[in-house]
N, C-alpha and C positions, 0 to 999 in steps of 0.2 A: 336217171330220173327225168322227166319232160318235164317237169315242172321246176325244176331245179339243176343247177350245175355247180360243182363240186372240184376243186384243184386242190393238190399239194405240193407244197413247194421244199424240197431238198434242203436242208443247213446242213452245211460241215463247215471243221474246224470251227467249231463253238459255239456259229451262229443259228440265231432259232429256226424251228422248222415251222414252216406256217401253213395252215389250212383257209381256204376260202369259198365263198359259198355264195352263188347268184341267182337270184330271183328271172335275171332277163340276158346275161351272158353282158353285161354293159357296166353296173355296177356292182361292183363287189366289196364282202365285208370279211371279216378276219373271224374264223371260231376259233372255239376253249376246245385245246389239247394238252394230253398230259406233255412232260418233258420227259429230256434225254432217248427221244427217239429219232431215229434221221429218215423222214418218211420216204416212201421209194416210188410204190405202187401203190393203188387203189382199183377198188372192185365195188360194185353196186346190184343184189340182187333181188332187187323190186320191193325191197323191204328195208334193208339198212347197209351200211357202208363199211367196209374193213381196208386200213390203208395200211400196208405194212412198212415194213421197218430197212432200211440198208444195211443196219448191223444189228447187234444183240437178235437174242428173241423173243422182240416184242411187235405186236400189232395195236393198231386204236381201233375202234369201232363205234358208229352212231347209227343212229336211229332217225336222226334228220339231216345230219350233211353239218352241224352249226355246233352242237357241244359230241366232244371225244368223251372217252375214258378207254383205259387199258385193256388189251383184249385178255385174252386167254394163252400160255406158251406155245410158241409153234415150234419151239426144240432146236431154232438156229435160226441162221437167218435167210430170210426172202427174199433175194432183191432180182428177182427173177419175173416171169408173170403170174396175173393174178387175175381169175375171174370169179363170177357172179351171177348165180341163176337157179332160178328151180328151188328155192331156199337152201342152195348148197356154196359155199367156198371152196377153191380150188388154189393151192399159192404152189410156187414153184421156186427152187434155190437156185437153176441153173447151172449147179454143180455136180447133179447126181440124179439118179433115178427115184429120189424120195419125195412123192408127193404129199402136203398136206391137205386134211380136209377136215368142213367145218359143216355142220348142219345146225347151229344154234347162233348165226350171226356173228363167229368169230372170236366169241365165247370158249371156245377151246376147241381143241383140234388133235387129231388122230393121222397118222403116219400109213401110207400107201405105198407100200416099194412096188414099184411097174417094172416092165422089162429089164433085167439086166444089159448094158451100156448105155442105154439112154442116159443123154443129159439134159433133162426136161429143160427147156428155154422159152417158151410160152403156151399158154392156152387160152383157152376159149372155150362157148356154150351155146348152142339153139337155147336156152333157158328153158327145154322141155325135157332133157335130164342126159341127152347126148354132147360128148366134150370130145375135143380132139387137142394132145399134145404133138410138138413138134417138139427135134432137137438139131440143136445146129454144132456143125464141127465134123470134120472128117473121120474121124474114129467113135464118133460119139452115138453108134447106132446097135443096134438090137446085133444077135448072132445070128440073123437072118438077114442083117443089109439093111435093115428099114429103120426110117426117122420119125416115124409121123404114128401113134398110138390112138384109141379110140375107146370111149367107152358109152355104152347104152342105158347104162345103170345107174346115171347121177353121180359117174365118177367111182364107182367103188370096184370094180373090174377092168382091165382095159385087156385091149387085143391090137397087134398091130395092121396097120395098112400095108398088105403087103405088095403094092406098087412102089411103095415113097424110098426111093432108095439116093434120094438125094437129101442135103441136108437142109432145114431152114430154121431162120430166125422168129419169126412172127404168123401168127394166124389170125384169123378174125373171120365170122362167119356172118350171112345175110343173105339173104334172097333164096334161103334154100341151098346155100354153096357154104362150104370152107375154102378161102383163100388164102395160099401161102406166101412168102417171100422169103428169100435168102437175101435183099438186100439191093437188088438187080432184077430180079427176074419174078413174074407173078404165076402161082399154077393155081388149077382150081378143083379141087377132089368133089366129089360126090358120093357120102357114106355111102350113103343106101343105095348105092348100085355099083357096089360093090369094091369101091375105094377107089375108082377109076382117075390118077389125075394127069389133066391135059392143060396146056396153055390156055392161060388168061386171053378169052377174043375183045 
């Protein structure tokens, strides 16, 4: 949100999880969340906020960034990534090829198995309905070799990039690009023409 900035901050072993929310990125104040969830991630898709959980399966979700309530089950846990766009949620476990998804602000959510071996490790969104996962780990790729999956449908189909035969941790898209990372090294795919990815210049 440009007019707002939004943090969650992690408790374990007992201590509370806390959310916070800035008017100017300088002062910050503390929101109303439920308990007993250990937040992990946060997602923001032009409309309202869903921060999910490090264990159980639970998510919060708002509508201003300031008071939570309980999301909807997402069937395990998230602690994976998680994005926001296009009025669509996207979480990921990091575990496996089960993606969830949410079209009601995280209000509930509906199970997407993508490729077999993928272990979905993050996503991301142009917020006009095309999403690109990544997975990281040396065995953790399609039966075709590839790491990097795509979909043009707000998420509800994916296909894979069949260049990405390497593995990464993290995406993040802007300028018309998706950039990758394993951690060391940056590439930079371009769906629409045709998954092409070359080094970060």
């Amino acid at each position: 949100n440009r007019n707002q900035w939004v943090l969650v901050c992690q408790g374990e072993y007992g201590d509370s999880n806390l959310v916070h929310y800035s008017s100017n990125g300088i002062n910050w104040s503390q929101g109303s969340h439920p308990a007993n969830v250990r937040l992990n991630q946060l997602a923001y898709d032009g409309n309202n906020y869903v921060a999910t959980s490090f264990v159980g399966q639970h998510c919060v979700i708002s509508s201003n960034g300031t008071s939570w309530s309980n999301g909807g089950n997402m069937g395990g846990e998230c602690s994976a990534g998680i994005a926001g766009g296009n009025g669509v949620f996207i979480a990921l476990d990091g575990n496996s090829n089960r993606v969830r998804r949410s079209t009601n602000g995280g209000s509930s959510w509906s199970s997407i198995y993508v490729q077999s071996g993928i272990q979905a490790e993050d996503v991301d969104t142009d917020g006009s309905g095309t999403w690109v996962i990544v997975s990281d780990g040396s065995g953790n790729k399609t039966s075709n070799g590839n790491y990097v999956l795509y979909s043009t449908d707000n998420g509800q189909n994916w296909s894979e990039v069949s260049s990405s035969t390497s593995s990464y941790r993290k995406v993040a898209y802007g300028g018309g690009k998706w950039v990758f990372t394993d951690g060391t090294f940056l590439k930079v795919c371009d769906i629409n023409n045709g998954g092409d990815i070359t080094d970060a210049s």
